[in-house]
N, C-alpha and C positions, 0 to 999 in steps of 0.2 A: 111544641118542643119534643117532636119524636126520635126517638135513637133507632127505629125499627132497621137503619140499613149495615149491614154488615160492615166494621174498620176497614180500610182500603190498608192500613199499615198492619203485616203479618210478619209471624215469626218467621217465616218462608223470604220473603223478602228481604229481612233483615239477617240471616243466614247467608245469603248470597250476596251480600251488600250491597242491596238496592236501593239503600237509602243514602250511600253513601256517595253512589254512583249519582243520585238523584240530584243529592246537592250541589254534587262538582259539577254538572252539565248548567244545572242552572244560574249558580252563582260562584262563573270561576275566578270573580276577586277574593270568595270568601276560601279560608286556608283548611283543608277536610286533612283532620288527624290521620297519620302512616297508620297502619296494624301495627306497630310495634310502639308507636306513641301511645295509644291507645289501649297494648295491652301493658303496658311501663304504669299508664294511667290505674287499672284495674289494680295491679299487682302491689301499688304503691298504696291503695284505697284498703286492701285487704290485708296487708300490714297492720294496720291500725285498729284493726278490727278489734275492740274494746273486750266483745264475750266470745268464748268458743263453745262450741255444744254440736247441737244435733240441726244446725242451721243458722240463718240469720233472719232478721226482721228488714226489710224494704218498708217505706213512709209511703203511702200511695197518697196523693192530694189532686193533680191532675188527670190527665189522660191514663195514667195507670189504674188508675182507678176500674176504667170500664175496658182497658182493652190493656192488660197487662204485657201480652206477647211472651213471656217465660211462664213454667211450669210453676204455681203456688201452691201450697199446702196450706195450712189453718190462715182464718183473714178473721182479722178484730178491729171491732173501732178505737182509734186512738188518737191523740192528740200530743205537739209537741210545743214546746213553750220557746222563746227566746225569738221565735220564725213567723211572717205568715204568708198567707198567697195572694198574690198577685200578677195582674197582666201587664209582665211588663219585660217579657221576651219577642221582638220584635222577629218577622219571619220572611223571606221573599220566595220562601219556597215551600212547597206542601200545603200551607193553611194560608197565604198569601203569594205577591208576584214582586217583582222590581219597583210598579207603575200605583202598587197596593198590597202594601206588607202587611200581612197577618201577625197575630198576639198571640202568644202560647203562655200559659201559666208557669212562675219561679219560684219558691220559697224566698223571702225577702225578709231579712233578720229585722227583729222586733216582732212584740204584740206573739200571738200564738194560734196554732193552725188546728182544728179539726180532720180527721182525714181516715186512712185504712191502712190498718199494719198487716204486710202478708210475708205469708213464712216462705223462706227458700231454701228448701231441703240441703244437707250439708254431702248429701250423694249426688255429684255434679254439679255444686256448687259456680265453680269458678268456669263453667260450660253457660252455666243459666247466668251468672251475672256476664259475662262474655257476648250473652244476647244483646244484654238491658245496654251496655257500654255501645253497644254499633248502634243503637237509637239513642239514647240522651248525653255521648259522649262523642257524636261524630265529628262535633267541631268543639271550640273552646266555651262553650253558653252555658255550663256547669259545673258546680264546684261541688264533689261529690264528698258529703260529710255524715260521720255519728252522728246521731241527735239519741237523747235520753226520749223516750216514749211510755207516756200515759193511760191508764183506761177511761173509762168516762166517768170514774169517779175521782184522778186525780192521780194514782198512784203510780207510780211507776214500774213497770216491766220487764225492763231491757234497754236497748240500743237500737236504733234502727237505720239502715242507708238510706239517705235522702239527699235530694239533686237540689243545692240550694244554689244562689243567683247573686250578684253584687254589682257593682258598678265597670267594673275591670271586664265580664264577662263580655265573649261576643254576642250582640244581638241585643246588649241589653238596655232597656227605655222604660226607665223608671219614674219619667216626669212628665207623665202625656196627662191633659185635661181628661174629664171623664167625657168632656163632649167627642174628643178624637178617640179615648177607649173603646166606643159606643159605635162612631162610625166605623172603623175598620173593623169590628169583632163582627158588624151590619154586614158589610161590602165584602171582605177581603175572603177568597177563596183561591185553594190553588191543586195541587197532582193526585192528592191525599183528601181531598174535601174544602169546606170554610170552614172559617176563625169562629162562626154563627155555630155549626155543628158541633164545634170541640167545646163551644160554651155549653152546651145543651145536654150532650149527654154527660160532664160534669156537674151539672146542677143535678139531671137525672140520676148518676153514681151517688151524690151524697144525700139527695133526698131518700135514695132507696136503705142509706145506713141511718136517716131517722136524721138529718145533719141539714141545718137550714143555715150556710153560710151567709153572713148580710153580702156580701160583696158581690158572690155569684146569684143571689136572690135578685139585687138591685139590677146586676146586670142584663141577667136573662130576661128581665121582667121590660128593661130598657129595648133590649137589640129586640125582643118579640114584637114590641108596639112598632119600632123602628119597620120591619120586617111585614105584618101588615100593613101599617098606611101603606110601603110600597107594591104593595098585592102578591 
């Protein structure tokens, strides 16, 4: 379960919108948000914003976790309740193909998530969340919301942005066997890596904050034996 290879997804990349470029070349039935949808999206997200200060809190739970792509300031462990994660963002591109769609992790309302609050300074704010939007808001696969965040003892903190996932989003496959979670997280790779990888160093992100989720424990522990027997 090594993470030892550097993200193929960079701030650099996502600056120049190559990720956006990425998707539309390869899935051009799927619909890649305008810049201006997109910053309407941002703009309308920051409206809302519950606290004002000296920054804001971001929810890390997946891939943010080990490869954030924006500039973070203080990171703590945190949890948030009503949400939890799960693989149940389907992908045909980057971590999957057309022929072998890849998993990406959602927040999925109920039950409650373990994960990492990181600080995004309130000097160039809306430049750094600017980034986070050209990767987790390049198509319609997230519903960008407040959540209240906790420490590990319970209590609450603040507010945090966090990319939660519902039925309505694009991409989204919330009712796969654990036997088909298991093969495609096995099999499915694509421009950015595999669905094997983004499980791996997410288990390695959360084990390294002390955080043994059952889901990603079960899973890692599944796609590894997977992964051997096929040598």
């Amino acid at each position: 379960m090594s993470d030892a290879a550097p993200p193929r997804l960079t701030r650099e990349m996502l600056l120049q919108g190559g990720l956006g470029e990425l998707i539309a070349r390869a899935t051009p039935d799927v619909r890649v948000l305008t810049d201006a949808e997109r910053h309407a999206s941002l703009m309308a997200t920051l409206a809302e914003r519950p606290e004002h200060g000296d920054g804001v809190w971001l929810f890390a739970y997946g891939s943010l976790l080990w490869n954030p792509t924006i500039h973070v300031g203080a990171r703590r462990v945190a949890e948030v309740h009503g949400w939890h994660r799960a693989f149940c963002l389907g992908t045909k591109v980057g971590r999957g193909t057309h022929d072998n769609p890849g998993l990406l992790l959602g927040l999925r309302a109920g039950g409650q998530c373990a994960g990492q609050a990181l600080r995004v300074a309130e000097d160039g704010l809306e430049h750094e969340l600017d980034v986070l939007w050209r990767r987790e808001m390049v198509t319609a696969g997230y519903v960008p919301r407040w959540l209240e965040v906790r420490d590990r003892a319970g209590a609450p903190f603040g507010h945090a942005l966090a990319f939660t996932i519902g039925e309505d989003c694009h991409g989204y496959e919330g009712d796969l066997t654990e036997a088909e979670v298991v093969r495609r997280l096995a099999t499915a790779a694509g421009e950015l890596g595999s669905s094997a990888e983004y499980l791996f160093r997410t288990w390695h992100g959360l084990r390294g904050l002390g955080i043994e989720d059952p889901l990603v424990e079960r899973l890692s522990a599944l796609v590894h034996a997977v992964l051997t027997e096929a040598g």
